[in-house]
C-alpha positions, -999 to +999 in steps of 0.1 A: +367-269-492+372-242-466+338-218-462+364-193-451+396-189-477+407-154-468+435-152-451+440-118-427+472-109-410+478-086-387+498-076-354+493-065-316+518-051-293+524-066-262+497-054-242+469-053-271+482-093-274+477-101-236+440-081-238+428-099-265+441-134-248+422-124-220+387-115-235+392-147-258+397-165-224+367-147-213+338-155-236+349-192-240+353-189-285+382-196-309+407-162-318+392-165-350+354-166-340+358-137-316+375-114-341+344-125-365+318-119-337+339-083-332+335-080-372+299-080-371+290-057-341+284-082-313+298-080-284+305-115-273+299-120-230+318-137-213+312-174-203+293-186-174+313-194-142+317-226-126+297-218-100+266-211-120+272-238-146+281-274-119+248-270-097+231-263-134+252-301-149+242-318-116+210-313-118+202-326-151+220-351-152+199-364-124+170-354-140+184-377-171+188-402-149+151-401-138+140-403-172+160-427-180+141-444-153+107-438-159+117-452-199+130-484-183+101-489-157+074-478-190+092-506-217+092-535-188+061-531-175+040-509-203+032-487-175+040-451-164+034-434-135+014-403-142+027-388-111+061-397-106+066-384-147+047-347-139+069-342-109+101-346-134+085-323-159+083-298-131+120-304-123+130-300-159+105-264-154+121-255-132+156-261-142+147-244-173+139-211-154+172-215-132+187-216-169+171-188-183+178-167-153+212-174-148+222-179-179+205-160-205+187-130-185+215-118-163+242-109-189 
């Protein structure tokens, strides 16, 4: 069963149409969920560039890898290095402030 069973209709002209493509485009959500995000007084940003996003990817994933690492090296040997894990930690740190300031603080 649908949560949402109301159906709306409605029209745009032309340049209201190519607008509402655009800011759809924009912040990266559905027609539908930006209409409902419009419906209930938020303003939806738009979506993170490339350029902030890739170096962001790339860096956890090698930070995934690492772990990923240190989880093999712990379960073969029933050993972890102490040092070698806290450097990681204050990779994923620091990652998470790149995040936050990229991402969350600067809209």
């Amino acid at each position: 069963m649908r949560e949402r069973d109301i159906k709306k209709v409605f029209y745009f002209n032309e340049k209201e149409n190519q607008r509402f493509k655009k800011n759809v485009l924009k912040s990266n959500l559905s027609g539908s969920s930006y209409l409902r995000s419009l419906i209930t007084n938020y303003q939806p940003k738009d979506a993170p560039s490339d350029t902030i996003l890739l170096p962001i990817i790339d860096e956890l994933k090698s930070v995934g890898k690492t772990l990923n690492e240190i989880a093999r090296i712990a379960n073969r040997f029933d050993f972890i290095n102490t040092k070698y894990a806290n450097r990681v930690i204050e990779r994923i740190d620091f990652i998470s402030d790149k995040i936050r300031e990229n991402l969350i603080t600067s809209r």
